[in-house]
C-alpha positions in Angstrom: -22.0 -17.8 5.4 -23.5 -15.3 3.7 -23.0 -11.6 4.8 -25.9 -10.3 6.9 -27.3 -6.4 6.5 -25.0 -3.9 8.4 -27.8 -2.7 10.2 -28.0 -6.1 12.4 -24.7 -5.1 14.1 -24.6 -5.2 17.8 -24.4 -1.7 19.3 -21.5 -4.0 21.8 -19.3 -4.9 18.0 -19.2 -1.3 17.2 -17.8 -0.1 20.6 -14.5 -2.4 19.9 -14.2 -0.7 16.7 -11.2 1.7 16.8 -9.8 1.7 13.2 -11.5 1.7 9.8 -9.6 0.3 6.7 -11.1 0.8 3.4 -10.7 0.1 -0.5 -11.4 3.1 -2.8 -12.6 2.5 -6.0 -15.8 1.8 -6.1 -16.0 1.6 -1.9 -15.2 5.1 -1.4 -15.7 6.6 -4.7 -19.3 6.0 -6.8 -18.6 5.5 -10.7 -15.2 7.2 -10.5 -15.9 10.3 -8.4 -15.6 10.8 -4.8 -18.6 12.4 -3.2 -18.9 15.4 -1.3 -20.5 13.0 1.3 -18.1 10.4 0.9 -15.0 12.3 1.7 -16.5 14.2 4.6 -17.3 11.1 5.8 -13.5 10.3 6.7 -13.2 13.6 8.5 -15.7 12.6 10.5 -14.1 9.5 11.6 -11.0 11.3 12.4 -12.7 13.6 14.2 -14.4 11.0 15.8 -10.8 9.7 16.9 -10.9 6.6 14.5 -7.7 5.5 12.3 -7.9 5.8 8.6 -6.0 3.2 6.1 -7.5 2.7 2.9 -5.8 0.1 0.8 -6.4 0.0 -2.8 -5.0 -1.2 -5.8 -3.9 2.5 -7.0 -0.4 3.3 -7.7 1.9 5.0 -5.9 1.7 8.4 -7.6 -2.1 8.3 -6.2 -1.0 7.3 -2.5 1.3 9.8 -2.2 -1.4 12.3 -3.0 -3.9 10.6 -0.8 -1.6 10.3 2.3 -0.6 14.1 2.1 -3.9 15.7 1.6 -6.8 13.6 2.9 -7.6 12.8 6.5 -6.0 9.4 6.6 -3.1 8.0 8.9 -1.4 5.7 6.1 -2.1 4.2 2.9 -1.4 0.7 1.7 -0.9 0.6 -2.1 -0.6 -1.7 -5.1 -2.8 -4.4 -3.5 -0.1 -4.5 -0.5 3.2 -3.8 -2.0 3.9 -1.2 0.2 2.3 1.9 2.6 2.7 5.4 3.0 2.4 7.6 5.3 3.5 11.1 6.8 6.0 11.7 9.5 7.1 15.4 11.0 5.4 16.6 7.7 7.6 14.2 5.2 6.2 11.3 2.9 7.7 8.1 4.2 7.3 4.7 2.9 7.4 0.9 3.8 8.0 -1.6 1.5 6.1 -4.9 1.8 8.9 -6.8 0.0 11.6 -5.9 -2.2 11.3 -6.3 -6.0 13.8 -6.9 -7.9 14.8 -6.4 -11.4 13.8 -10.3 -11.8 10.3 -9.5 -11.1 10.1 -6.3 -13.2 11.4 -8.6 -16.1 9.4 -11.6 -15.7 5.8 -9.0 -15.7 7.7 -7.3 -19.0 7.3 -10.9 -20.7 4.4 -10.9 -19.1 2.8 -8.2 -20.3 3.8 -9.5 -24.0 1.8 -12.8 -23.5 -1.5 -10.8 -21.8 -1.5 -8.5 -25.2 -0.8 -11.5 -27.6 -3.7 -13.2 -26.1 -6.0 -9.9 -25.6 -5.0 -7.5 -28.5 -7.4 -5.7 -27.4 -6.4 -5.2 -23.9 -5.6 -1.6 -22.6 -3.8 -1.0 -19.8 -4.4 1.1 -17.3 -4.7 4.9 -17.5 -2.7 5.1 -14.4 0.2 2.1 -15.1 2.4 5.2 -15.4 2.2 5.9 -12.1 2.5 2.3 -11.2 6.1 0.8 -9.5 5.3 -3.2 -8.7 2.5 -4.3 -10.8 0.6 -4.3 -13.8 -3.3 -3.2 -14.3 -5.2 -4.0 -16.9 -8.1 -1.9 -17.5 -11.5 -4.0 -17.8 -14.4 -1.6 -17.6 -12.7 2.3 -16.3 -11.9 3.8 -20.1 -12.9 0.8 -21.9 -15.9 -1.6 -22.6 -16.6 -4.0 -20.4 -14.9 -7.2 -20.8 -17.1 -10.3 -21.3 -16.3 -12.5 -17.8 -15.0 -15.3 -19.7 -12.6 -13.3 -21.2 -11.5 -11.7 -17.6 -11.4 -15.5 -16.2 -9.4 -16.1 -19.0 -6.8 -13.5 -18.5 -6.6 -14.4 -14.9 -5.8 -17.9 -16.0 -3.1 -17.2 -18.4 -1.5 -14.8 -15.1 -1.6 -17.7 -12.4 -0.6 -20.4 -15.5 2.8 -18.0 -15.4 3.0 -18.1 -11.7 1.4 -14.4 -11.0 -1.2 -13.3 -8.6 -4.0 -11.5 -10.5 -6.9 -10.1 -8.7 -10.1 -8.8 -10.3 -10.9 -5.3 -8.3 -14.0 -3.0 -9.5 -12.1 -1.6 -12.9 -8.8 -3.6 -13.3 -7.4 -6.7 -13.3 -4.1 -6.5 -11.0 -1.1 -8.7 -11.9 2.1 -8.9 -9.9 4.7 -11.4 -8.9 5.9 -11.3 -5.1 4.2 -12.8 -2.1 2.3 -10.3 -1.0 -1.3 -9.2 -1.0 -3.5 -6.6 0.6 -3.5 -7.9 3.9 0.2 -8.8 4.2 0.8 -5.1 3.3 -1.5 -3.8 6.0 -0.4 -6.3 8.5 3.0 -5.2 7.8 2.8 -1.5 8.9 0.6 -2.5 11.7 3.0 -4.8 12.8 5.6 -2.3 12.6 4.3 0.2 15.1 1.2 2.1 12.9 4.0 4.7 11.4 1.7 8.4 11.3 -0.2 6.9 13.2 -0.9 9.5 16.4 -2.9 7.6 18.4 -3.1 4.7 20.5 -2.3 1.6 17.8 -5.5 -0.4 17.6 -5.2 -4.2 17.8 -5.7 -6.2 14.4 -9.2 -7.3 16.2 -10.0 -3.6 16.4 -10.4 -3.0 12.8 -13.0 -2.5 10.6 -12.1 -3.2 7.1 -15.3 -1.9 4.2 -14.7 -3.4 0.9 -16.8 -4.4 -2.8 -15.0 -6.8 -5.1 -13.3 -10.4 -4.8 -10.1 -8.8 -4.8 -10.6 -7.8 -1.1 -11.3 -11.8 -0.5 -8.3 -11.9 2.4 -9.7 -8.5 4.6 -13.3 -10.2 4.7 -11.2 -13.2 5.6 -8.8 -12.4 8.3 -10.8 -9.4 10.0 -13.3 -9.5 12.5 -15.3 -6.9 11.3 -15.6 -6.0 7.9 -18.2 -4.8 5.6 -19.2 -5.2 1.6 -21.2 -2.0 0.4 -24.2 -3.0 -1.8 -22.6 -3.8 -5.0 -20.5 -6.7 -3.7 -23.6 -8.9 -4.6 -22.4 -8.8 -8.0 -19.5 -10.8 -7.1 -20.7 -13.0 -4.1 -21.3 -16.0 -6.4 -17.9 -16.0 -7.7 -16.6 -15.4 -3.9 -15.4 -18.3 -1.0 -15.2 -15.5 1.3 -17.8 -13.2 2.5 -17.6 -9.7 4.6 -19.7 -10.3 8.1 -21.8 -7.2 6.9 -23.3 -5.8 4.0 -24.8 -2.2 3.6 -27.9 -1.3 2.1 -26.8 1.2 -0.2 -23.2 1.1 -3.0 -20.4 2.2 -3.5 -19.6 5.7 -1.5 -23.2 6.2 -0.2 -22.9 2.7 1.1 -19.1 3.5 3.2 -21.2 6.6 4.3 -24.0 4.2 5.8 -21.0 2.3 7.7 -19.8 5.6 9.0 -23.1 7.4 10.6 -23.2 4.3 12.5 -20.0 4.1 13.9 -19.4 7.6 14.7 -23.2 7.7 15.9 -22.4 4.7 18.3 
């Protein structure tokens, strides 16, 4: 079923809202920048007394930075591979699974293959920072790839038994079973870790979201949300968000926001 406008939800859905998880690129942020509006709008749900987990696709050298400076309780990185977050003022992290030097070799031959196939494929500006997977770089610092070429670089990753997701800006390879949601479920599961409040229930959460790669969140929450630029994608989509704002990208997670913090 298609998703409906988010401003059809029942003032009684909202009030069992007590956590907001997020993607960031293109979610949060609006053509690479976070907004003045956008960020303030995650102080207000802290002030507001919501918890704050975005999980992305970034690397880790941009978690860490996010978890220590922005008003967030954890953040779940690398399409699930692991979350950080702050305890008594120190950077701690949970790994989803462990990789081992197996995996790291077998997306080294990999990577070979993807730029023998695409000799014109980039990766990433911020691989470096990167410790489980791969991005490939499909519209960020480079032209936009043609969608037949992106469906045929995701084919060549599952033919070699990878996961490869298609977010806003990369395509994301890795090897491991994990995902998004199996990384969020995982520190939730553990006890919330930075989290100072009461732990919402899974049921509690909100989850906002623009691109197929965030397929399991629409799936296994609730409540979740596309902003406005999801439409792009719903055609190439099984699953659908229950909601979809009116507005994209940032200005769109800002229309989620006044309304729950308005409730």
């Amino acid at each position: 079923m298609k998703p409906i406008a988010w401003s059809n939800i029942k003032k009684e859905d909202l009030i069992k809202i007590k956590g907001v998880c997020l993607d960031i690129d293109e979610t949060l942020s609006t053509r690479g920048k976070l907004t003045a509006h956008a960020y303030s709008a995650l102080w207000k749900l802290k002030e507001k007394n919501f918890a704050v987990v975005p999980i992305t696709g970034r690397p880790a050298g941009w978690c860490d930075h996010m978890v220590r400076f922005w008003p967030v309780d954890a953040v779940v990185g690398e399409n699930g591979a692991f979350s950080f977050f702050m305890q008594n003022k120190i950077r701690r992290r949970l790994d989803t699974i462990s990789v081992d030097v197996d995996h790291k070799n077998k997306l080294s031959l990999l990577s070979k293959k993807i730029l023998a196939s695409f000799p014109f494929a980039k990766w990433a500006s911020d691989q470096a920072y990167r410790e489980f997977d791969l991005a490939i770089d499909v519209c960020e610092d480079v032209p936009p790839w043609k969608k037949e070429d992106i469906q045929e670089l995701l084919q060549l990753c599952h033919k070699d038994g990878a996961h490869a997701k298609l977010s806003s800006i990369h395509v994301n390879v890795w090897y491991g079973d994990y995902d998004k949601l199996s990384g969020f479920k995982k520190w939730l599961s553990t006890g919330a870790p930075g989290l100072q409040t009461a732990v919402p229930g899974f049921d509690e959460w909100l989850f906002v979201g623009d691109s197929p790669n965030d397929e399991p969140l629409f799936s296994a929450f609730k409540f979740s949300v596309g902003v406005a630029n999801l439409k792009d994608f719903l055609d190439c989509m099984t699953h659908y968000p229950c909601w979809i704002t009116t507005q994209e990208s940032g200005a769109g997670f800002c229309e989620v926001t006044e309304k729950l913090i308005t409730n």
